[in-house]
LUMRO-506158 format. One record per residue: residue in three letters; z, x, y of N, C-alpha, C in turn. Coordinates in steps of 0.2 Angstrom, whole numbers, plus 5000, padded with zeros to 4 digits. Layout:
// residues N
ALAZXYZXYZXY...
//
This chain:
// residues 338
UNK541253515337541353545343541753615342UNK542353615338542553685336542153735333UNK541753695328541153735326540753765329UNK540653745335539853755339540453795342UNK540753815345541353875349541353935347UNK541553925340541453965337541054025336UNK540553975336539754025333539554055342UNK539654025345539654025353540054105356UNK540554095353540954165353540754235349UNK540454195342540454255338539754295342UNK539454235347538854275349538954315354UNK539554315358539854355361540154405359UNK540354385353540854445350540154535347UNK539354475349539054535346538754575352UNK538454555354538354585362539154635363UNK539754595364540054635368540254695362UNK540354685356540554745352539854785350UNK539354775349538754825349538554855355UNK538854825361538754865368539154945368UNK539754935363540055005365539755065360UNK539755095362539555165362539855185353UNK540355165352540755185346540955105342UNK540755055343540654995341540455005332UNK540654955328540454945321539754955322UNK539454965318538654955314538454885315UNK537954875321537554805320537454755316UNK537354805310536954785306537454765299UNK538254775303538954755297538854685301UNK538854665307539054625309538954555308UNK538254525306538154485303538654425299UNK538854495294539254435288539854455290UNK540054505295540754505299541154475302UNK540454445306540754395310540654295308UNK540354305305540254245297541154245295UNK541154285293541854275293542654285296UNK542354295303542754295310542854215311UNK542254205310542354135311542654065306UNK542554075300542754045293543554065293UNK543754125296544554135297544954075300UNK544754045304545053995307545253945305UNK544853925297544853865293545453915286UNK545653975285545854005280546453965277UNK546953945283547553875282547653835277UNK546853825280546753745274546553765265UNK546453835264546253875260547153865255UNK547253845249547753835245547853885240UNK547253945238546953985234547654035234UNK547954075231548354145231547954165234UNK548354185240548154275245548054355240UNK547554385241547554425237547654485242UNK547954555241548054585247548054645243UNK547854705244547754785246547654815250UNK548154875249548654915252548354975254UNK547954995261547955075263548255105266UNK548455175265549055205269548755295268UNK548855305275548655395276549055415280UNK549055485282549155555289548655595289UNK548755605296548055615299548555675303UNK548355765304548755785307548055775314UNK548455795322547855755328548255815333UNK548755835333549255865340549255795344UNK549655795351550255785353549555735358UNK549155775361548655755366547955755363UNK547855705357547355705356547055605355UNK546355615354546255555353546155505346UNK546255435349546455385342545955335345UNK545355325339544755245340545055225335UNK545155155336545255105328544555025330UNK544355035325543754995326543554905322UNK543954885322543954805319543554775318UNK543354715312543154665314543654605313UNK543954585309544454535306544954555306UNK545554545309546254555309546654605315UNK547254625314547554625321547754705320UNK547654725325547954815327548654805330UNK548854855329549654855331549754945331UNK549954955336549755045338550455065341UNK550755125339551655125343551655195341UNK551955215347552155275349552455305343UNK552555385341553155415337553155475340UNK553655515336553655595337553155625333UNK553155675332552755725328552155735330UNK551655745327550855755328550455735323UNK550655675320550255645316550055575317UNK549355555317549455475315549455455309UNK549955405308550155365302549755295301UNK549255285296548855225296549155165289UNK549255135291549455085286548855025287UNK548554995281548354945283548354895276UNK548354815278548254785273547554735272UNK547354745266546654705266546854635264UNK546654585266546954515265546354475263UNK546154435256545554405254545954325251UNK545554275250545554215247545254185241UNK544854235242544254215236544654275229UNK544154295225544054325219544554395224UNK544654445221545154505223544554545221UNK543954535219543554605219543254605225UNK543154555229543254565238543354625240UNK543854615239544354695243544054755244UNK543954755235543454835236542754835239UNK542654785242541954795245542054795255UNK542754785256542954805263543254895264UNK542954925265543354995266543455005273UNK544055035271544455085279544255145278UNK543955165284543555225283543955275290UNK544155345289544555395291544055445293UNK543955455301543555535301543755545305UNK544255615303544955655305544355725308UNK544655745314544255815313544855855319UNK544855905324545055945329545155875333UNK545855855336545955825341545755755342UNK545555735336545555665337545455625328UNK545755565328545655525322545155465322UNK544555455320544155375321544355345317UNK544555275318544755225309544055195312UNK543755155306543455075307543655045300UNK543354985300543354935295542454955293UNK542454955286541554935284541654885282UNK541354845283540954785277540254795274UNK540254755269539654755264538954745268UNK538254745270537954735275537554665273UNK537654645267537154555262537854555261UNK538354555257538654505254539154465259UNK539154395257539854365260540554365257UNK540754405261541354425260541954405265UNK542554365262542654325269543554365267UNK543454425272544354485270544354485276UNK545054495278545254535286545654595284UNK545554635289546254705290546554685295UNK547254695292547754715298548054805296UNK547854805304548054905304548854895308UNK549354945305549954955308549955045308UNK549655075316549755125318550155165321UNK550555205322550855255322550555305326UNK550655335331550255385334550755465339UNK550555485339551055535344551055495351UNK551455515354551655475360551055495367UNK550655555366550555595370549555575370UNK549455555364548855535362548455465367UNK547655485367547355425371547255375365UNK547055305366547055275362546455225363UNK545855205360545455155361545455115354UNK545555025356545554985353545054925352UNK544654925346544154865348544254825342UNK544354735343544054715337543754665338UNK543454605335543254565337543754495334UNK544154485329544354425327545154455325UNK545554455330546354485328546554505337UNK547154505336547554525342547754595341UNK547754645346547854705346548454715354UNK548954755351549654775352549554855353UNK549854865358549854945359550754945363UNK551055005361551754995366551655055364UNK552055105370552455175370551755225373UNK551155225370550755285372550655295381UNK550955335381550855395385550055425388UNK549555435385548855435386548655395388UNK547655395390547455355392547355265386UNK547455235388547555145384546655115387UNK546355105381545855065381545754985376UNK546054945378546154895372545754835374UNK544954805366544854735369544954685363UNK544554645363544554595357544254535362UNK544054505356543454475359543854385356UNK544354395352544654325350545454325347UNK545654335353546654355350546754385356UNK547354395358547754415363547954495363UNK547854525367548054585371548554595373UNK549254655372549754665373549754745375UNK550054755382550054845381550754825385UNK551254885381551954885385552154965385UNK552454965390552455025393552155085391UNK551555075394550855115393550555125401UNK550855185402550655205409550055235411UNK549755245406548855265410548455215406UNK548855145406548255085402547755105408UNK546955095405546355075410546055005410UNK546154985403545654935404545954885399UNK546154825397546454765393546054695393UNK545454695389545054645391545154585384UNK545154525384545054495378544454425382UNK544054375376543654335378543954275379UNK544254275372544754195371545454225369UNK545954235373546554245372546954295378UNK547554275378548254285385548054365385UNK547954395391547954485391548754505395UNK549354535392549954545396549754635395UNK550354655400550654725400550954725406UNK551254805405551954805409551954885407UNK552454905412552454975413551855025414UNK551655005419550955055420551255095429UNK550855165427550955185432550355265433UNK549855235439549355275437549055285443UNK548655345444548455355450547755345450UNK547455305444546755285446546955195444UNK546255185443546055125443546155085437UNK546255015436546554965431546354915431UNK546054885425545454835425545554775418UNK545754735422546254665416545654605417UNK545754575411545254505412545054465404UNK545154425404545154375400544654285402UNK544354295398543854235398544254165399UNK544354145395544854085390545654115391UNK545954125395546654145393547054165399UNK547754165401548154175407548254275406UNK547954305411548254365412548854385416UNK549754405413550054425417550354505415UNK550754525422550854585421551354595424UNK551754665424552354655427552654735428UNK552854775433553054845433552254895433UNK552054875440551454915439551254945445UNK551155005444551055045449550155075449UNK549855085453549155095450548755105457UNK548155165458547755155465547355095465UNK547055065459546755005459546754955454UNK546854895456546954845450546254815452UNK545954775447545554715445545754685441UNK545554615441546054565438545454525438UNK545154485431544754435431544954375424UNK544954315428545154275422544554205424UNK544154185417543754105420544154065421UNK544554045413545153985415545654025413UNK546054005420546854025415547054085421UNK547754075423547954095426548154195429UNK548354215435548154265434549054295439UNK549654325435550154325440550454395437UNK550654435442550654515442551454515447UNK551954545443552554575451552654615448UNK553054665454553454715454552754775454UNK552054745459551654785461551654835465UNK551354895465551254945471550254955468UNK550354945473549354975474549054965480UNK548655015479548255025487547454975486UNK547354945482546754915482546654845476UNK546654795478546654735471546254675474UNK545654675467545454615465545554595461UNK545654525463545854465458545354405458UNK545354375452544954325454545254285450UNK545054185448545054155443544654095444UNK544354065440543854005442544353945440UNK544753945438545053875435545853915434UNK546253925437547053955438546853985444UNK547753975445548254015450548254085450UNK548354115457548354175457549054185459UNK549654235457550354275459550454335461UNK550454335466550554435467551354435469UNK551454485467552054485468552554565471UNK552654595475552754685475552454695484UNK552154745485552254765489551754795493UNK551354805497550654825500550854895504UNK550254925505550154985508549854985512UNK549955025519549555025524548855075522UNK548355025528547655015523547454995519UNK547754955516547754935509547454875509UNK546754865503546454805502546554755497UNK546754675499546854635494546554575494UNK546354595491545554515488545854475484UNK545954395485546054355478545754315478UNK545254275476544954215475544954165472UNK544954115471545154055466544854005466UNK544453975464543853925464544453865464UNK544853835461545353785456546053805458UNK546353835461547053855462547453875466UNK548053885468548453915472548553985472UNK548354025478548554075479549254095483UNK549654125479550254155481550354205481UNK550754255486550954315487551754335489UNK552054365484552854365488552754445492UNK552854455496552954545499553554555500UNK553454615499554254665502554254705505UNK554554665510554354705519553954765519UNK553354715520552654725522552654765529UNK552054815533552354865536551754805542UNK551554795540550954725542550254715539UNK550154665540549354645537548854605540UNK548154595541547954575544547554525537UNK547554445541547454415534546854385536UNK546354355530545854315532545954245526UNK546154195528546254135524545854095523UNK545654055520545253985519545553965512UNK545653875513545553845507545153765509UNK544653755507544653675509545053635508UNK545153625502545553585499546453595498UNK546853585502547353645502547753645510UNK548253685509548653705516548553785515UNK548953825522549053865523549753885525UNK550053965521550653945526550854005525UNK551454055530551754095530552354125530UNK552854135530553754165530553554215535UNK552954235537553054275543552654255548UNK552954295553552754275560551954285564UNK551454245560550954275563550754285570UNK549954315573549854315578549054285577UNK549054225580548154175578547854195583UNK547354215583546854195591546954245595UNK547454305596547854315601548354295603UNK548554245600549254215603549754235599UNK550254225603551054235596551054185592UNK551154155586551254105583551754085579UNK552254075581552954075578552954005573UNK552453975573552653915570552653905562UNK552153985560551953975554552553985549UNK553154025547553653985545553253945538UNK554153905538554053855530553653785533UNK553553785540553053715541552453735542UNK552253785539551453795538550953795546UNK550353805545550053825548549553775550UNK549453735554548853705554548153745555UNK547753695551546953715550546953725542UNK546453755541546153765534545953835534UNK546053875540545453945540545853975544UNK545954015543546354075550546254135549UNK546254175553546254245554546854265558UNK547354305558548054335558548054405557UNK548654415562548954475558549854455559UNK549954525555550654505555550954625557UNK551154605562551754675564550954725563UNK550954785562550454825564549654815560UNK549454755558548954735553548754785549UNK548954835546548454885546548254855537UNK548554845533548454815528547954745529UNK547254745524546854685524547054645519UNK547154555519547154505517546654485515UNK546354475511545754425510545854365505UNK545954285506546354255501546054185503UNK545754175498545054105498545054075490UNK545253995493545253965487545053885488UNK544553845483544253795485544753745486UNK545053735480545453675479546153715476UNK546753705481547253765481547553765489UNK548253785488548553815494548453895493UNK548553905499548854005500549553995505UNK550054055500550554055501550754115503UNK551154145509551054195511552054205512UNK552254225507552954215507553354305507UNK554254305508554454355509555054355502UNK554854405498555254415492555954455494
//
């Protein structure tokens, strides 16, 4: 069964990395991902690790752009002074050490921007990973892809693009992140603050976030849980087929909030909220409020910590002008006061 997973993913991992515009060579892919997959057995491998060492400077200025393009192994990208990027990376094999020289880290430096990728050999099986540890000006945009490693990003300042198709996603205090995708693996960050839109989601894995301000969030997870505080946004979808949804922060008048949950509980903590108009359902599940709704046109003071009777309502609460939108099958919605 973990075999069949594997090769199940690697066939995701090639669609989703040959769909990008600046994705590896299709035609590396093959024996790349042949050995994205055999990584996972490398444990049981008793063999001496063999490893070789790349290290460069790349001058870029302050606002320029950074691709790093993987197939095995983990990226790690951190802010610095100056106007260079500094690439360190290690090649890592099990077999024979003539491996290695057939993995190259490949540099095309030019005005305003640095591309790294990993090549692999396009017939041979070669079974290497790189880990890159990157260094960049603070001020730089950054895009990160790979298919078998966990990719880190903290401190940039520029626009954040980071996915990975089997490891976990980390942006920290990365104020213009856009987009944080992983297939099988946790997606976290913190510290965003941005006047456009923000787009989080993981297949197989919990997405959380925390200190984020942004015109629009999207949020999608199959399994696995989806919990955000210390929000400000004018527009958010969330969804999750199998986990709980957590909002946590504060809404805007006008402001649209979508959460759906096939499997889970939806909660929401506010901070005096200016009002919102809510539309609820869960089948499976209660409904309930810490504020004082109005059902039907009536007042309804009972909603409180003894909950609401029904299963479906429509409410507002103080001048409605914020939308609710909060439907989940098997699940409570919790409409509480932080």
């Amino acid at each position: 069964m973990g075999l069949r997973f594997s090769f199940v993913v690697a066939g995701v991992a090639l669609g989703a990395v040959s769909a990008s515009a600046q994705g590896p060579d299709p035609r590396e892919l093959d024996n790349a991902v042949r050995h994205a997959v055999t990584r996972a057995y490398q444990g049981r491998d008793t063999r001496q690790e063999q490893t070789d060492r790349f290290s460069g400077k790349y001058r870029i200025g302050r606002d320029g752009r950074v691709s790093i393009q993987n197939i095995s192994g983990d990226i790690t990208v951190t802010a610095g002074s100056g106007d260079e990027v500094s690439v360190e990376a290690i090649k890592r094999a099990r077999r024979d050490r003539g491996q290695l020289d057939q993995v190259r880290v490949e540099v095309d430096s030019a005005a305003g921007r640095v591309d790294i990728r990993t090549s692999y050999p396009r017939f041979n099986d070669v079974n290497v990973s790189v880990d890159y540890t990157v260094t960049v000006p603070t001020g730089v945009s950054v895009e990160l892809h790979s298919v078998s490693g966990s990719v880190k990003v903290s401190g940039v300042r520029g626009v954040v693009r980071a996915e990975t198709v089997s490891g976990a996603v980390t942006a920290t205090d990365t104020p213009k992140l856009e987009l944080a995708k992983s297939v099988s693996g946790d997606v976290s960050f913190s510290g965003v603050s941005t006047d456009t839109d923000v787009s989080i989601g993981s297949v197989s894995g919990n997405v959380r976030g925390r200190s984020i301000k942004a015109h629009g969030l999207e949020f999608n997870s199959v399994s696995g849980d989806v919990v955000i505080s210390d929000v400000t946004c004018d527009r958010l979808g969330a969804k999750s087929v199998s986990g709980a949804i957590e909002y946590s922060g504060s809404i805007a008048k006008s402001g649209r909030y979508d959460m759906n949950s096939h499997s889970g509980s939806i909660r929401l903590a506010l901070t005096n909220p200016p009002g919102f108009e809510v539309t609820a359902a869960t089948f499976s599940g209660s409904i309930r409020s810490d504020f004082p709704l109005t059902i039907g046109g009536d007042s309804d003071r009972r909603g409180g910590r003894r909950g609401i009777s029904g299963r479906s309502i429509r409410a507002t609460f103080g001048d409605g002008s914020a939308a609710l939108t909060l439907r989940t099958f098997s699940g409570n919605i919790i409409i509480e006061k932080r």
